[in-house]
N, C-alpha and C positions, 0 to 999 in steps of 0.2 A: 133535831129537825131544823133548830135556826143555820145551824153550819149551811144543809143540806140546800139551805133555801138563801144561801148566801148574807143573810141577817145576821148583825151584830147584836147580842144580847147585852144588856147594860146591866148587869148581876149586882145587887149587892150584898152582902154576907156579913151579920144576921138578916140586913132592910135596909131600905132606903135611906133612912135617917144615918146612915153611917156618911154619905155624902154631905148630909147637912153638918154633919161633928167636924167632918176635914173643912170647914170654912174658918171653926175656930182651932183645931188645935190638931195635934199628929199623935198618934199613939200605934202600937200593935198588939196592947193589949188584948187577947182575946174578949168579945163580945157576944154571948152566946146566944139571946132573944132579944126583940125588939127594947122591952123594958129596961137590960143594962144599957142599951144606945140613947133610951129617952132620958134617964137618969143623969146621965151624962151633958148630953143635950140642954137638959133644963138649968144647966148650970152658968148656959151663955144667951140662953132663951128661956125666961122663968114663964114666960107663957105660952110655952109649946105646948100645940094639940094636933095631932095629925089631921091631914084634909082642911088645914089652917095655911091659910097666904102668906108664906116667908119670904117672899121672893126678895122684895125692897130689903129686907134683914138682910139677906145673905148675901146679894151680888154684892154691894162691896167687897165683898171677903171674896170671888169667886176666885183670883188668880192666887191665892194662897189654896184653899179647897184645888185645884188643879193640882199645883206643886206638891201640894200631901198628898193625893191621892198616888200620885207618880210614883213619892216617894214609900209609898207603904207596897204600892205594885215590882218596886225593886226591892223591896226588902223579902219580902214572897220568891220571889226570883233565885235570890241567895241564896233564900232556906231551900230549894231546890221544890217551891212547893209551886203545881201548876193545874191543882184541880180548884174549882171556884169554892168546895166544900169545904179545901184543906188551907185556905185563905181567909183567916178570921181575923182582925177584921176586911173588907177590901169594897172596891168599889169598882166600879171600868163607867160610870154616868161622866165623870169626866172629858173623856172620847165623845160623848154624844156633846157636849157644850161647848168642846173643841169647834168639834164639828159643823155646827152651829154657829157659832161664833167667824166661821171663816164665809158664811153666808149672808153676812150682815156687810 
């Protein structure tokens, strides 16, 4: 329906939090539910809570979270995998903070 309606969807695969992990580090490990990404997460943020104000944490880190996310979207690529399901971990929130970014 977003195609249809010309809308970019910003998917992430398992959640959201997978964009906050590419701020600190790159992996492709597979991540199958929110809880292995918080897991992780709370390793570079010990007081992460979701619907919690990260902002000031993260932007530092955003142009690194860009370059991983890039780079985990080429590595998807490779593996010939191009459904958002078959792309664990991934992100495309990048593109919107691009995007964003070039409106400032």
């Amino acid at each position: 329906m977003a195609n249809k309606s010309n809308i970019i969807a910003c998917i992430s695969n398992p959640c959201f939090e997978v964009w906050f992990l590419l701020h600190f580090s790159y992996s492709t490990r597979c991540l199958n539910v929110f809880e292995d990404v918080k897991m992780e997460l709370l390793k570079y943020m010990p007081d992460y809570e979701k619907n919690k104000d990260v902002y000031h944490k993260l932007q530092p880190y955003q142009d690194k979270a860009i370059m991983n996310a890039k780079k985990l979207e080429s590595h998807h690529k490779n593996e010939g995998k191009t459904k958002v399901r078959d792309c664990n971990p991934s992100t495309r929130v990048h593109e919107l903070v691009e995007y964003l970014d070039k409106l400032t």
